[in-house]
C-alpha positions as CSV (number, residue, x, y, z in Angstrom):
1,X,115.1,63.7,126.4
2,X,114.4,63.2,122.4
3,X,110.8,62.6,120.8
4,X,112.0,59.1,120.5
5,X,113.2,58.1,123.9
6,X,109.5,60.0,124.9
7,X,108.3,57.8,122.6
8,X,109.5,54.4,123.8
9,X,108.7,55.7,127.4
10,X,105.1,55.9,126.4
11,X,105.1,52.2,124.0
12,X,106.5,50.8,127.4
13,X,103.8,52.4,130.1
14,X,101.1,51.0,127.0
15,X,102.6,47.1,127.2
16,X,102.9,47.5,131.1
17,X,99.1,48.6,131.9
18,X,97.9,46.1,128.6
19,X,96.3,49.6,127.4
20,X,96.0,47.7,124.0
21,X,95.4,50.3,121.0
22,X,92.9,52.9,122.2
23,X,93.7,56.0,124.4
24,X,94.9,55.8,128.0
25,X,94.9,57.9,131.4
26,X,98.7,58.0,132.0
27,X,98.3,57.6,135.6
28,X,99.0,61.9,136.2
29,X,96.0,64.3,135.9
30,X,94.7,65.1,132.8
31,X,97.6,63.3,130.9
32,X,96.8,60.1,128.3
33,X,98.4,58.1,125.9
34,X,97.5,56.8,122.5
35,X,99.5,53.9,121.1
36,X,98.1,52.1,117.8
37,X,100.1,48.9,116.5
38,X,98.2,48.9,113.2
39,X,96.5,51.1,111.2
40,X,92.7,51.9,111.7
41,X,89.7,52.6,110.1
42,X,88.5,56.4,109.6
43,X,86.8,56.9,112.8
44,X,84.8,60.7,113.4
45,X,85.1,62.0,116.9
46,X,85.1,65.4,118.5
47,X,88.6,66.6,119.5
48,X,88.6,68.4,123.2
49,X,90.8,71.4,124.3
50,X,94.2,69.5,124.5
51,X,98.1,69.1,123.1
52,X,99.0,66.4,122.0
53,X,102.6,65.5,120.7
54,X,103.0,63.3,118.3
55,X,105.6,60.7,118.7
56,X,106.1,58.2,116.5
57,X,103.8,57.4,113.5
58,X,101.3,59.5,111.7
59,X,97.9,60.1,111.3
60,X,95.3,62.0,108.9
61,X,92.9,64.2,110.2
62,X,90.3,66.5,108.3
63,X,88.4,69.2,109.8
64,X,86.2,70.7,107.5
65,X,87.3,70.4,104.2
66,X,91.3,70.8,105.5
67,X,93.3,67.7,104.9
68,X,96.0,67.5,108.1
69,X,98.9,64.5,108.0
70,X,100.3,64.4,111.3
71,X,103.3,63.3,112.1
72,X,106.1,62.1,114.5
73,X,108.0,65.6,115.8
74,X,104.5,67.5,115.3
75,X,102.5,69.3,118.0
76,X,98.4,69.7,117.5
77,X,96.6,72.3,119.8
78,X,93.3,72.5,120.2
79,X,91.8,75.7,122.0
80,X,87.8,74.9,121.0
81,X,86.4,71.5,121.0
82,X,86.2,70.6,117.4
83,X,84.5,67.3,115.5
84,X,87.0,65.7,112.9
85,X,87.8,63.0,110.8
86,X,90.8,61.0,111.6
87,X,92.8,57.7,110.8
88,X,95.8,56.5,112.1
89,X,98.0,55.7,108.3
90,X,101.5,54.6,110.1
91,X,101.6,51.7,112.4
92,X,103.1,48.5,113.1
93,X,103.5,46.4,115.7
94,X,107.3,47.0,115.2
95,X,107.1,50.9,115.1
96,X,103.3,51.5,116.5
97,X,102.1,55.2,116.5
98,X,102.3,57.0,119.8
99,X,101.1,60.0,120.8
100,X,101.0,62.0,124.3
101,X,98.0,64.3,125.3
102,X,97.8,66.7,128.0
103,X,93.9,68.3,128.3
104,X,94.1,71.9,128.6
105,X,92.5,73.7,131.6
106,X,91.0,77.1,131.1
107,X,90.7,78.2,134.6
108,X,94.7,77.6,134.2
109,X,95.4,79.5,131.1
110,X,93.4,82.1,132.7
111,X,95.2,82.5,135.8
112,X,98.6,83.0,133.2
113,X,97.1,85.9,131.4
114,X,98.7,88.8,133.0
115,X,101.5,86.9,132.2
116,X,101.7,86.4,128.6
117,X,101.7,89.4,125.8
118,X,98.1,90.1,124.6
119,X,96.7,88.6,121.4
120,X,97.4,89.7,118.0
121,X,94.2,89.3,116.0
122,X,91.4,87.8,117.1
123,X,92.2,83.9,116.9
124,X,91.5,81.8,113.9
125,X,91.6,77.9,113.7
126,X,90.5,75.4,116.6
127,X,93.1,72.8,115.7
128,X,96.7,74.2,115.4
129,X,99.8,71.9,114.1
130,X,103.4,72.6,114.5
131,X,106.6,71.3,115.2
132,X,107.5,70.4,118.8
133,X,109.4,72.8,120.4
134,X,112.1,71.4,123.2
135,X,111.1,73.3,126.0
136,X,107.5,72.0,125.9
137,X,109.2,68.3,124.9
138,X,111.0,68.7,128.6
139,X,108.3,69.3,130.3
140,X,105.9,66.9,129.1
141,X,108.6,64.3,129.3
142,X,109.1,65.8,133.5
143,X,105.4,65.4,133.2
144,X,105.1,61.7,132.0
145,X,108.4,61.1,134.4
146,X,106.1,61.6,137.8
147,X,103.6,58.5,136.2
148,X,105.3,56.1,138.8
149,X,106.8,58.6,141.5
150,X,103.3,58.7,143.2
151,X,104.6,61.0,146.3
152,X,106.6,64.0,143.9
153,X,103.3,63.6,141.5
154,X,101.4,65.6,144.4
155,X,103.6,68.7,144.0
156,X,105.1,68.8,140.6
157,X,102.4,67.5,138.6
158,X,100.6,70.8,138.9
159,X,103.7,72.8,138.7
160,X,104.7,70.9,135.3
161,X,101.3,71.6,134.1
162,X,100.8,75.0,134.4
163,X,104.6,75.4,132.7
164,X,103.2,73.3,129.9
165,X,100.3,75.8,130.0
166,X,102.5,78.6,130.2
167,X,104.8,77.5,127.2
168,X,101.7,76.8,125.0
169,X,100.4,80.7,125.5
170,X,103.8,81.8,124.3
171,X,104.4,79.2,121.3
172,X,103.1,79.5,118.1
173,X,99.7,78.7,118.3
174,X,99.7,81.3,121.7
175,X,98.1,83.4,120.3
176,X,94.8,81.3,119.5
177,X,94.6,80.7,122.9
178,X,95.1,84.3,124.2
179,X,92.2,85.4,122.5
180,X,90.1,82.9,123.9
181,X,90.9,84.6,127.6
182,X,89.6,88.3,125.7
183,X,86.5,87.5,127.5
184,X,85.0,90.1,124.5
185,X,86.7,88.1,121.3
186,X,85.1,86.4,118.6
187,X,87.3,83.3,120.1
188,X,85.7,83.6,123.2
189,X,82.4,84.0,121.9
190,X,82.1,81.3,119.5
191,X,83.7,79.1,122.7
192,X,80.3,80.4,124.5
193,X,78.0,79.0,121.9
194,X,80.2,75.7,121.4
195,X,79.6,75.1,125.2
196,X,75.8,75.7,125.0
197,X,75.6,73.4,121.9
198,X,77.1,71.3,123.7
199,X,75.0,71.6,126.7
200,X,71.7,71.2,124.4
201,X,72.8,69.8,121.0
202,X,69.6,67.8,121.8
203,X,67.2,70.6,121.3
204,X,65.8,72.3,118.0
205,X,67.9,75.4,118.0
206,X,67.7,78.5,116.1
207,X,70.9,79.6,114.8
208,X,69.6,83.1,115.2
209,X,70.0,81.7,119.2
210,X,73.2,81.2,119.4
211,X,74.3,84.3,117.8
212,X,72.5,86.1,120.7
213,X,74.0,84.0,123.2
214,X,77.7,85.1,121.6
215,X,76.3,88.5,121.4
216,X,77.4,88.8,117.2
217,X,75.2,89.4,114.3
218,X,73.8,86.5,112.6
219,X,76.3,86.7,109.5
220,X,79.4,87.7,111.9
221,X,78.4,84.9,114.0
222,X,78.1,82.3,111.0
223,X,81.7,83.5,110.0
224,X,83.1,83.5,112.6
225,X,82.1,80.1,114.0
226,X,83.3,78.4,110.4
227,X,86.6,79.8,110.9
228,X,87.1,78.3,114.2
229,X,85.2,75.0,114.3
230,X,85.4,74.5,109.9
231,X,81.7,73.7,110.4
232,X,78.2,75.8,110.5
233,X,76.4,75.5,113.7
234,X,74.1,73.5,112.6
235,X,76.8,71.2,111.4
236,X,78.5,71.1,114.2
237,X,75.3,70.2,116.3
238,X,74.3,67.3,113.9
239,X,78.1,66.2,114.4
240,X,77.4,66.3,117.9
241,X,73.9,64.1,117.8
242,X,75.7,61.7,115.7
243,X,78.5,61.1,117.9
244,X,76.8,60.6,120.8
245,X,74.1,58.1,119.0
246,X,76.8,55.7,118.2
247,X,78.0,55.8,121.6
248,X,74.6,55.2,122.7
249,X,74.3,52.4,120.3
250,X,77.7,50.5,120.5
251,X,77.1,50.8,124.5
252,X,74.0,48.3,124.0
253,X,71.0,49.2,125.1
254,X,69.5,51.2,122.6
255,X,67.7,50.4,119.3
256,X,68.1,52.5,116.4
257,X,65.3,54.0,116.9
258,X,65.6,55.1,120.4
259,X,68.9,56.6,119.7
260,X,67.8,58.7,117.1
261,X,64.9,60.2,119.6
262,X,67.3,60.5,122.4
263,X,70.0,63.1,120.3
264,X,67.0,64.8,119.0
265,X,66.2,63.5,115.5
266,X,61.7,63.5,115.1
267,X,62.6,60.7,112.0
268,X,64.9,57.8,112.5
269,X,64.7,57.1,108.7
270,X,66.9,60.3,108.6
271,X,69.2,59.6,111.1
272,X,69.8,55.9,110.0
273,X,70.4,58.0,106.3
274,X,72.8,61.0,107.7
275,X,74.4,58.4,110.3
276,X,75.3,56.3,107.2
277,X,76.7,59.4,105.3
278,X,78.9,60.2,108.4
279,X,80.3,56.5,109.6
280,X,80.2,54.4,106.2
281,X,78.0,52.1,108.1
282,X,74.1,51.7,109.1
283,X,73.1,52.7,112.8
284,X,71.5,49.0,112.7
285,X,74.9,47.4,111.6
286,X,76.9,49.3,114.3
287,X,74.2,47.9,116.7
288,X,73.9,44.5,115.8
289,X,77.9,44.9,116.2
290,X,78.3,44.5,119.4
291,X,75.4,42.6,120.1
């Protein structure tokens, strides 16, 4: 199976569900697909553990102050959940970008540990790009291929998943996620704290804190989490109050205001100011958007 056959695959499972442009369960565990017939705007969102090949297309993506284009024959990996920046450039109705993701399990890549070599270093980026390799193209396409075989789906999807798993821990970006099973590494550390901003990205939070909790010096800890995420903590947890304020407002149901209480802010004049900085558009705007 070639990236472009895949590729058509996915357009066709898109025009058959009307997914429409936005991200779609596939119809197998843990598997969606993205298919965009034009362009879009820069949108910021926080990318979760996942591969995702891209198929057709491409797409620019900034973490930190890295610059990414990604495009058609490319593989991202993403070991630690990690806010971006990111804009789909090539798209037509014609030739739309698509892209497959599979979300990684850890209790999966866990159970392949004894498996696999052990690390070499200790980790480094949370977003990894390379090319697609054919072995992981076979099995994601085997993967996709059980989307309508509803009665093999029980058996093999599981199977082709922990192959995919498997494959990832040996590829090139293996050994990111080998580290982060070194229950003792800085990968698996800083993974610690993302989880417990995560948890409580709400909360005034010492920085001081969160190097505790990962059990590192407050410099080590500030390093270290940079090099993984491209962000300070603190960064990272205002991307994190940010994010979930716009859901909150473009759900309805929330004034600006209210929002900026609810993810923690103490002064909605600056939220509405650092929300404007992050989106290119007022809180009240976004609101009043889908209204």
């Amino acid at each position: 199976m070639s990236i472009e056959s895949l590729a058509e695959k996915v357009n066709e499972l898109s025009d058959n569900k009307g997914s429409g442009d936005f991200p779609a369960p596939a119809g197998v565990a843990g598997l969606i697909t993205i298919r965009m017939r034009e362009p879009s705007a820069m949108q910021a969102m926080v990318y979760e553990p996942s591969v995702c090949l891209i198929l057709q297309g491409s797409k620019e993506t900034t973490i930190g102050e890295d610059h990414l284009t990604l495009s058609a024959g490319q593989s991202v990996v993403v070991s630690h959940m990690v806010p971006v920046v990111s804009q789909v450039v090539q798209a037509t109705p014609a030739k739309p970008y698509v892209a497959l993701v599979l979300e990684l399990d850890l209790g999966t890549l866990r159970s392949l540990v004894e498996e696999v070599p052990p690390a070499s270093g200790d980790g480094g980026r949370g977003l990894q790009v390379g090319s697609i390799d054919e072995a992981l193209l076979d099995a994601m396409t085997r993967l996709f291929d059980l989307v309508d075989k509803p009665d093999e789906q029980m058996v093999m999807a599981p199977l082709i998943s922990r192959e995919i798993h498997f494959r990832l821990l040996l590829g090139d970006s293996g050994s990111v996620l080998r580290s982060l099973l070194d229950r003792g590494s800085a990968a698996s550390r800083i993974s610690q704290a993302i989880a417990h901003l995560k948890e409580r990205f709400t909360e005034t939070m010492a920085v001081a804190e969160l190097a505790e909790a990962a059990g590192m010096s407050l410099s080590t800890f500030h390093t270290r989490f940079k090099a993984v995420t491209a962000k300070t903590p603190l960064q990272f947890q205002k991307d994190l109050r940010l994010l979930e304020a716009r859901r909150l407002l473009t759900a309805g149901g929330h004034n600006v205001s209210m929002a900026a209480f609810d993810v923690g802010y103490e002064s909605p004049t600056q939220f509405s100011r650092e929300y404007a900085r992050k989106f290119g558009v007022s809180p009240k705007a976004d609101r009043l958007s889908v209204v």
